[in-house]
N, C-alpha and C positions, 0 to 999 in steps of 0.2 A: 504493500500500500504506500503511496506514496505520501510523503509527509508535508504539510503545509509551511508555507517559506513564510518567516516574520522577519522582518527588519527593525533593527536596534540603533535606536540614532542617538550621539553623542550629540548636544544639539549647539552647545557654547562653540565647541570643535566649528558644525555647521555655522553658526551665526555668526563667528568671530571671521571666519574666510571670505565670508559675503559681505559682512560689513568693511573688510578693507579694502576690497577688488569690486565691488558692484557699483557704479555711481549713480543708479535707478534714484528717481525722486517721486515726490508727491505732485500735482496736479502746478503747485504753488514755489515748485523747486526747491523743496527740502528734500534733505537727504534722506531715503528711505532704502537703499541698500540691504541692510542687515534683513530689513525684514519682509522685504519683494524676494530679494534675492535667495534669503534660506526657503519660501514657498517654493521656488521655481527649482530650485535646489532639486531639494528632495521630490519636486515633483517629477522630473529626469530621472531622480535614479529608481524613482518607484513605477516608472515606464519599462527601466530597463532591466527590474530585478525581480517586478511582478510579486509582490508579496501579499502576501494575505491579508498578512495583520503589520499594526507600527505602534512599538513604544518610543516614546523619543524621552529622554533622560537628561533631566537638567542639575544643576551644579546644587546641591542643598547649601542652606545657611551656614557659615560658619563649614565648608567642606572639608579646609585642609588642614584645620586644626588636628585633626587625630594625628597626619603624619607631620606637623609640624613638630607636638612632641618626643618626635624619636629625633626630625634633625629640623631644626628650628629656623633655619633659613630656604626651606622648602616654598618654594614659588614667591618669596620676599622680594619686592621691587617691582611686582607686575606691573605695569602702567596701560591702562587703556586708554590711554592717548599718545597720539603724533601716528596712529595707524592709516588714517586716511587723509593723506596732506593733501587729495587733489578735492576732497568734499570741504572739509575741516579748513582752516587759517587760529582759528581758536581751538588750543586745546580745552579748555573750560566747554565750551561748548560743543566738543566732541564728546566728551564725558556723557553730558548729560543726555545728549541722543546714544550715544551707545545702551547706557542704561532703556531709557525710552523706548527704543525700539525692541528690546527684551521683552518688555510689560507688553508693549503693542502685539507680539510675535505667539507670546502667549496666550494672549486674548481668543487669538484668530485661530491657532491650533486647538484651542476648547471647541470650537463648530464644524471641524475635521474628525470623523470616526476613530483617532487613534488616542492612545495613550498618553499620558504624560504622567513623568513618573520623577518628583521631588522630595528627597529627605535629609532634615537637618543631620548635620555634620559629616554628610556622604559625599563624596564628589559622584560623575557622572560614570567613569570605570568601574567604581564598585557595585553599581548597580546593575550596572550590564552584565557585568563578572556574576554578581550576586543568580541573575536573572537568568544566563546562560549555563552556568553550571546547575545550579539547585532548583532552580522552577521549571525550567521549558526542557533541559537536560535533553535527550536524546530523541525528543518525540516531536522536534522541529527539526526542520531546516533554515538553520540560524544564518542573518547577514548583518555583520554590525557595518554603521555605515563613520568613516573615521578617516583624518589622515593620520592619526597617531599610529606608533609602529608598537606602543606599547600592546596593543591588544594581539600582533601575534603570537600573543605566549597560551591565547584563549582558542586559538584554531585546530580544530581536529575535523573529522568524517562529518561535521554537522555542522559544524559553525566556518564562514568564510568572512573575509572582512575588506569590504570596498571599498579604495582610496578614490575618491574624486580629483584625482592629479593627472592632467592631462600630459602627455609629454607624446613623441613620436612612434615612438612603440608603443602606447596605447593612450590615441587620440581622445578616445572614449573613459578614460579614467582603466585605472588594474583593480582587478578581485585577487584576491591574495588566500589561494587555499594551500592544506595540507599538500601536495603535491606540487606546490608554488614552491612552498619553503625548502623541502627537501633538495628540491630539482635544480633550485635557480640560487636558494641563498645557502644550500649544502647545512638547514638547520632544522632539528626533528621542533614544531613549535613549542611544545611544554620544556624545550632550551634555551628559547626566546629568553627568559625571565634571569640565565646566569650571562647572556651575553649584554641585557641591560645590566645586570651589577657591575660587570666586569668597565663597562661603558660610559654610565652615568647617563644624563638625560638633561633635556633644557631646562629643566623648573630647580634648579639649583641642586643639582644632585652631581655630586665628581665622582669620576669614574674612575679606576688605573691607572698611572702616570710612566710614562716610559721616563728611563735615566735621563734626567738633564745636562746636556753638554753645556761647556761652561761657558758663561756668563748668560744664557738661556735657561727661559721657566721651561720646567717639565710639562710634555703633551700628553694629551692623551694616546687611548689607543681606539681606532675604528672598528667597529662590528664586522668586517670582513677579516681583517687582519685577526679578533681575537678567535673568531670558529676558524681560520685557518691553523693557527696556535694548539686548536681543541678540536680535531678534525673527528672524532666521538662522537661529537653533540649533533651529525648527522643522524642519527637515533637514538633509541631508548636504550638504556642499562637493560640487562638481563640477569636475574636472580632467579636460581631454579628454574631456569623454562619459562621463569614471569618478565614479562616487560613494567618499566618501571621508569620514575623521572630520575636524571640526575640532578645531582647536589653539590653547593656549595664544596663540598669536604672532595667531594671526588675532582673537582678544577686543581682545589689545592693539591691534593697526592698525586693527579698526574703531574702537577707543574715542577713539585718537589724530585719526582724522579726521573728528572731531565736532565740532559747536562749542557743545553745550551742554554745560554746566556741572558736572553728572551724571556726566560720563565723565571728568570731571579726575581723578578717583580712583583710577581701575583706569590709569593711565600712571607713576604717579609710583612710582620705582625701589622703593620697602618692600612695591608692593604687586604688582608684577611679579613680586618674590623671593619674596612671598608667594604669589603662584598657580603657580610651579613648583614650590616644595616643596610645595605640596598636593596638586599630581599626583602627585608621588611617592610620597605616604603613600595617598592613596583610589582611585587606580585599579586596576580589578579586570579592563580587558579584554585587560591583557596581563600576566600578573599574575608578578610578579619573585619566582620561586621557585628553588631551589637544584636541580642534578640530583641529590644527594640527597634531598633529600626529593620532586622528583615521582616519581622510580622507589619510594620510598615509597609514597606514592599509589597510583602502578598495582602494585604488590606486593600490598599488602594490598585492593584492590579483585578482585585476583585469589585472592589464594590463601585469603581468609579465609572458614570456613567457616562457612557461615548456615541456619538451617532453624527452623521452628516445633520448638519443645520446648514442648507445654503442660503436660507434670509438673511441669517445675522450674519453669517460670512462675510456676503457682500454688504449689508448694512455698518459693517466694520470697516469693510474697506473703503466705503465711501466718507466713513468719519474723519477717517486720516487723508480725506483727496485724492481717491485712487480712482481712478474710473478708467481699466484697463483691459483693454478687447479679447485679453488671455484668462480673464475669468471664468468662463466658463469649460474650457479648456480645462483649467485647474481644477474644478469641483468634477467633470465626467472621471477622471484621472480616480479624485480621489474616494468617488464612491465607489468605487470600486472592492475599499480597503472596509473590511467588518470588525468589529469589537472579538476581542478573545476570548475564548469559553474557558477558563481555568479550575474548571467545578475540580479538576482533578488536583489543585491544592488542599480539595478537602479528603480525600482519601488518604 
């Protein structure tokens, strides 16, 4: 039987790309980008991916406090401004529409059949992670939709994950599945999560440091360079006949029993401590949530009610001076998508 395809939308991920790249405005030439643009977004890739059902997952209150206390300069200095110099001249007043258009984007996704899924102190990975492993688990056909590369550590036989990055080898945006990573990046994905330790990440997290020649800061090292390093992480460990993920401890013992030079790096105690607190902050496949907030999760995946409203849709849109010929286009698209039956959280 064939399994029903849901798509999973990080949606800040979404909004924040179209907010810098889109210069679409209102009727009255205000910038309305972030939130024309994430509609038409998603409405592309829900042409091209045909899903059922759409959760779209937004950033909770207070997100990244959990992993700020393990390391405390975790996404410190974000600034949502100077993103879009060619709409923007003020950054005070980019601020405030970027905000704005959030509220506005949310409004309008309440009168679209799909989800939307908000909880304090969660960012939007965890939820997906939370939703991808433990609720929809193997009885979908999962497509998270992201440019973040963190989430291939969540891809297997069910789950794939869409970059909306156009480039020449694919014009159309890459899907990124289990035979993607193997093939193309030589990485089994439940490895994803030690070659981001080993790496670090943009939201203030350092990764490895190759030897610094003198009078130069020490670099990093790239994601290619450390699975060549770790040519293993092509697949799973095997224990008894079982397949299994590797670990932290096994990067270390092979590195230790090397005798090139390369691997003095990843042994020496700051960078040990440094790849176990990285697990702690990037990995998503067991992902460290509160039982409040996952009965959260399955609460509102349950009880919140979804349905096409194409009145107030466009009565929305015309609030903010939209009166745009692809409206209707949009709503055929998205009736398409029905509410999920999750009765099976109650079993």
């Amino acid at each position: 039987m064939k399994k029903e395809k849901i798509l999973l939308v990080d949606v800040l991920n979404l909004y924040t790309r179209n907010f810098v790249a889109n210069q679409l405005s209102d009727d009255d030439g205000n910038h309305l980008g972030g939130v024309l643009g994430s509609i038409m977004s998603l409405r592309s890739v829900v042409e091209k991916i045909k899903p059922k059902h759409i959760i779209c997952c937004w950033e909770g209150k207070g997100s990244s406090e959990r992993r700020r206390k393990i390391l405390q300069e975790y996404k410190a200095g974000r600034k949502w401004t100077g993103l879009n110099r060619k709409s923007f001249s003020d950054p005070e007043l980019e601020r405030i529409s970027f905000k704005e258009q959030i509220t506005k984007l949310k409004v309008l996704f309440s009168y679209l059949p799909i989800h939307q899924l908000s909880v304090d102190y969660l960012e939007a990975d965890d939820m997906i992670a939370y939703s991808c492993k433990k609720i929809l688990k193997n009885q979908y056909q999962k497509v998270i939709l992201s440019t973040d590369r963190d989430y291939f550590q969540l891809i297997d036989d069910d789950t794939q994950l869409f970059r909306p990055i156009k480039s020449k080898a694919n014009p159309n945006g890459e899907m990124i599945t289990k035979d993607y990573m193997i093939d193309e990046l030589k990485c089994y994905p439940s490895n994803w999560i030690l070659v981001k330790c080993a790496t670090g990440d943009s939201d203030n997290i350092d990764g490895v440091k190759n030897e610094a020649k003198s009078g130069k800061k020490p670099r990093g090292i790239g994601s290619g360079t450390f699975i060549k390093d770790f040519p293993f992480l092509v697949d799973q460990k095997t224990i008894e006949d079982k397949k299994t993920n590797y670990e932290i401890e096994d990067i270390i013992k092979f590195a230790q029993e090397q005798k090139e030079p390369k691997y003095q790096k990843y042994c020496k105690p700051i960078s040990v401590e440094l790849l176990k607190r990285n697990q702690e902050l990037i990995q998503l496949l067991d992902p460290d949530i509160s039982m409040t907030s996952t009965l959260a999760i399955e609460r509102i995946l349950k009880e919140q009610q979804v349905r096409l409203n194409s009145f107030k849709f466009r009565l929305e849109l015309s609030s903010i001076q939209v009166s745009n010929r692809f409206i209707d286009s949009w709503l055929d698209t998205f009736a398409e998508i029905i509410p999920l039956n999750l009765l099976i959280l109650g079993k």
